[in-house]
C-alpha positions in Angstrom: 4.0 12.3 15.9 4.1 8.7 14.1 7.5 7.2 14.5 9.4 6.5 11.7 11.5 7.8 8.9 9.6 11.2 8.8 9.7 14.6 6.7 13.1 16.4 7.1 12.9 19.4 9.5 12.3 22.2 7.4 9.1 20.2 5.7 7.9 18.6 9.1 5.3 20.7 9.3 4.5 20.8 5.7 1.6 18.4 4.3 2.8 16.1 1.8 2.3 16.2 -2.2 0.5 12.4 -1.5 -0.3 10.5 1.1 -0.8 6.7 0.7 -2.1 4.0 3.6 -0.5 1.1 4.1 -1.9 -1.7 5.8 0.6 -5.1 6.1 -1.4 -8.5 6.7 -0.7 -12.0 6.3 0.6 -11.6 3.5 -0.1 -8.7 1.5 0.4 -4.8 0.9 -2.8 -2.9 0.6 -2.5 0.8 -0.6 -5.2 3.1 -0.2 -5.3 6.6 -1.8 -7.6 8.3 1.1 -7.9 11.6 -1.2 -9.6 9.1 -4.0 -10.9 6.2 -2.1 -8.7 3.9 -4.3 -7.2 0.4 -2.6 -4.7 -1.4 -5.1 -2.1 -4.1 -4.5 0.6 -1.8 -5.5 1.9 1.4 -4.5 2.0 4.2 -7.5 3.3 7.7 -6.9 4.6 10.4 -8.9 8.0 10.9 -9.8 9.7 14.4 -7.7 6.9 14.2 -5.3 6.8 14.3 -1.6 5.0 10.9 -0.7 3.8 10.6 2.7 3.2 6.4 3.9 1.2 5.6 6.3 1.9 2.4 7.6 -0.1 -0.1 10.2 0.0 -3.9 10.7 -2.9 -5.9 11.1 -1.8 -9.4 13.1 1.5 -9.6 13.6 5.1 -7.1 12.8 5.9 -6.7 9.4 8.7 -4.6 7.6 8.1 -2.3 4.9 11.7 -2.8 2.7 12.4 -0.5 -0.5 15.6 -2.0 -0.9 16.5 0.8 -3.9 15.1 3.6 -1.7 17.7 2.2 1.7 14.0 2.7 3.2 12.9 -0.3 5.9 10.6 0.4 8.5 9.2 -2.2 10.9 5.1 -1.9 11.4 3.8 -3.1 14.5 0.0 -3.9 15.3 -1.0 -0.6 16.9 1.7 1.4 16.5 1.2 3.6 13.7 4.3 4.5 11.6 5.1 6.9 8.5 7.8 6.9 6.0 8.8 9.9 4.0 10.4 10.2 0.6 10.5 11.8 -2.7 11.4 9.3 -5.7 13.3 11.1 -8.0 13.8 7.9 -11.1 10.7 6.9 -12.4 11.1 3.3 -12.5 9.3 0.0 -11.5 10.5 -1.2 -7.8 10.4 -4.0 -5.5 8.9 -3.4 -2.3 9.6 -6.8 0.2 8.2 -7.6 3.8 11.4 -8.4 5.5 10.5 -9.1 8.5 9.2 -13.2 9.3 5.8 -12.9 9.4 4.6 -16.2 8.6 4.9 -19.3 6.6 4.1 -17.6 3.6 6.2 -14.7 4.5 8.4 -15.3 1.0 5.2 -14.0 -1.3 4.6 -11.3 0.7 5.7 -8.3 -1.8 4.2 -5.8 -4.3 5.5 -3.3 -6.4 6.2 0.5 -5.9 5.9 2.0 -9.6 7.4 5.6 -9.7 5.8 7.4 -12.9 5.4 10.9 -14.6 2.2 12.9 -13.0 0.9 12.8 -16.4 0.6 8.7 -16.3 0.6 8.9 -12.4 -2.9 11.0 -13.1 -4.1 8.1 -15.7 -3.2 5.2 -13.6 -5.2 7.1 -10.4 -8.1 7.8 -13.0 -8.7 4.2 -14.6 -8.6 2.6 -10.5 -11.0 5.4 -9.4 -13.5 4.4 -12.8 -12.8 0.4 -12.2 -13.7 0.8 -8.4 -16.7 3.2 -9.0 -17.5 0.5 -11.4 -18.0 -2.3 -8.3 -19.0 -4.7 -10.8 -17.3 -8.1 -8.5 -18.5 -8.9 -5.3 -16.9 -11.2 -2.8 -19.6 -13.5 -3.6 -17.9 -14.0 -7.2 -14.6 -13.3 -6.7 -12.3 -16.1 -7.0 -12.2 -18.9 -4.1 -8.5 -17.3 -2.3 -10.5 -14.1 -2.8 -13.3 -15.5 -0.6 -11.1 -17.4 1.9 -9.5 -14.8 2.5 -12.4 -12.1 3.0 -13.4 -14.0 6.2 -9.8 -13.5 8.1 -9.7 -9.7 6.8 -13.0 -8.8 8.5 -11.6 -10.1 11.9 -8.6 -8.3 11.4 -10.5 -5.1 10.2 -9.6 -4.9 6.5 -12.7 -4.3 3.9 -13.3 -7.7 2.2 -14.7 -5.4 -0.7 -10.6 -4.4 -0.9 -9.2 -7.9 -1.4 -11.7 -8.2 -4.2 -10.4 -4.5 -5.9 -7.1 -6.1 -5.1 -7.6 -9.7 -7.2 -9.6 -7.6 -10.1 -6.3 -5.3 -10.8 -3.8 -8.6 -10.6 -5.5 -10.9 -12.8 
């Protein structure tokens, strides 16, 4: 079993409503949907769901902090974690890397938006119809975008991601 805050006893054995992967770099969040192949910057989940988080660290530890949730968990470099919750307010929330991880550990945050199914369902829809569309390549991407797509093939991150991840935040 992962370590971390997991599924209370009587729905440990129970799959989740959603299950998101979370990989922590220098010095991002990417999300990845594995039931729709989406990767996004930011982490979107339905409201009164049972969400699943599974969390790895690329380079160095990390801490996955949803300060409104009282949910921290550290993620170490090959150590596999998970952290369990159901949001019950739908909401926009700040999720922070608290743990040093670098000079630029201060940017290192994204979002966790907590939303009806109904626009849950839309959001998932217009990042699986944008992705499919695979219209920017690294090659065009912006120059951070390139920089940074030779450092995430060494540390085994999908350069293709970091450019789905700049097309959905500018």
């Amino acid at each position: 079993m992962a370590l971390g805050i997991g599924a209370s006893p009587e729905n440990a054995n129970q799959p989740a409503d959603l299950t998101v992967n979370v990989t922590g770099m220098q010095y991002a969040w990417i999300f990845n949907y594995p039931e729709s192949g989406v990767t996004a910057g930011e982490l979107h989940v339905p409201v009164n769901q049972d969400i699943k988080i599974n969390l790895e660290a690329k380079d160095v530890i990390h801490a996955f902090w949803l300060p409104e949730f009282r949910l921290k968990q550290d993620v170490i470099p090959g150590q596999g974690t998970e952290l369990r919750f159901v949001p019950t307010r739908i909401g926009e929330y700040p999720i922070i890397c608290a743990e040093l991880c670098g000079p630029y550990h201060g940017g290192m945050n994204s979002r966790l938006y907590v939303q009806t199914q109904a626009d849950y369902d839309l959001w998932l829809q217009s990042q699986v119809a944008s992705q499919a569309d695979g219209s920017q390549t690294v090659a065009t991407a912006d120059p951070g975008t390139r920089v940074l797509a030779a450092y995430a093939e060494q540390v085994g991150v999908n350069p293709q991601d970091l450019v789905q991840l700049h097309a959905h935040h500018s």
